[in-house]
C-alpha positions in Angstrom: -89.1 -23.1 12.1 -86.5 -25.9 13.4 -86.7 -27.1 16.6 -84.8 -30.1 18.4 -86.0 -32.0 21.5 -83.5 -34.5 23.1 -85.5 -37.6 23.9 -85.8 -39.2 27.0 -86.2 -43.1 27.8 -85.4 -44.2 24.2 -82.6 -45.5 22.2 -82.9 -42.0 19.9 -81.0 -38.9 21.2 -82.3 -36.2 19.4 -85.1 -35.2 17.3 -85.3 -32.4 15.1 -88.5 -30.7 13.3 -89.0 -28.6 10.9 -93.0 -27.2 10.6 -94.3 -24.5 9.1 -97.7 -22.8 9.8 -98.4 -26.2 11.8 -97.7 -28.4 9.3 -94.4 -30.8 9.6 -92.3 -30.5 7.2 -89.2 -32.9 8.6 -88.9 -35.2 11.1 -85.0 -36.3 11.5 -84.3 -39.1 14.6 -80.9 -39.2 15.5 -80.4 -43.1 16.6 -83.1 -45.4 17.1 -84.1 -48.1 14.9 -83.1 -46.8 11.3 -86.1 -48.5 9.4 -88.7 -47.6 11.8 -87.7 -43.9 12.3 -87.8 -43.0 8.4 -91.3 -45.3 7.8 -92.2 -42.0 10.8 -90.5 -39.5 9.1 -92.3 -40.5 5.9 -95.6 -40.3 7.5 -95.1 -37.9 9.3 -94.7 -35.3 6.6 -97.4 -33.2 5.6 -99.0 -33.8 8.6 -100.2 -31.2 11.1 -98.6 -31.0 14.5 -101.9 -31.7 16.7 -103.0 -34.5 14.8 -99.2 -35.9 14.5 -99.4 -36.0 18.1 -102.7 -37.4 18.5 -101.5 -40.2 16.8 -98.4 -40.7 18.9 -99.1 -39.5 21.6 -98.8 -42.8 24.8 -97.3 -45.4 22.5 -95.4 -47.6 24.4 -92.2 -49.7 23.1 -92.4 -53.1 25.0 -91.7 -52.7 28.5 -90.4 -49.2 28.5 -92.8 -46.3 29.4 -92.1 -44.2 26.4 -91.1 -44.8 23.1 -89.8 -43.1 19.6 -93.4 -42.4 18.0 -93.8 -41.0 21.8 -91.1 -39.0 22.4 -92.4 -37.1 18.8 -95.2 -36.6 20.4 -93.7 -35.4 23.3 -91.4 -33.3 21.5 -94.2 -31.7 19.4 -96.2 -30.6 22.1 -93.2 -28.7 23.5 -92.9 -26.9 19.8 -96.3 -26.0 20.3 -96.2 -24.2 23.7 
């Protein structure tokens, strides 16, 4: 399944995943820091959704509230409700 979550507070504006029984399959960022996102997107696949956002779940990027490894997170636990 594909599902895209348009991030808020970050330089990214959309994020698209592709899982399959729980397991992420693709990760693609839209914006952001190029370099960082795809070192994500690398990790980030074969890994299952809970423990993808367990990971990134409350990181913070410098002084905002949120960030890109966040916004995953938060986009991931809206694919799972």
């Amino acid at each position: 399944m594909t599902y895209s979550y348009k991030p808020k507070g970050t330089c990214s504006t959309n994020m698209t995943f592709t899982v399959e029984d729980g397991v992420i399959l693709d990760v693609v960022v839209e914006n952001g820091c190029s370099g960082n996102l795809k070192g994500i997107r690398s990790l980030l696949k074969g890994m299952k959704v809970e423990d993808a956002i367990a990971k990134l779940d409350g990181i913070r990027c410098g002084y905002k509230w949120t960030s890109c490894p966040d916004q995953i997170a938060q986009g991931l636990k809206l694919y799972q409700n």
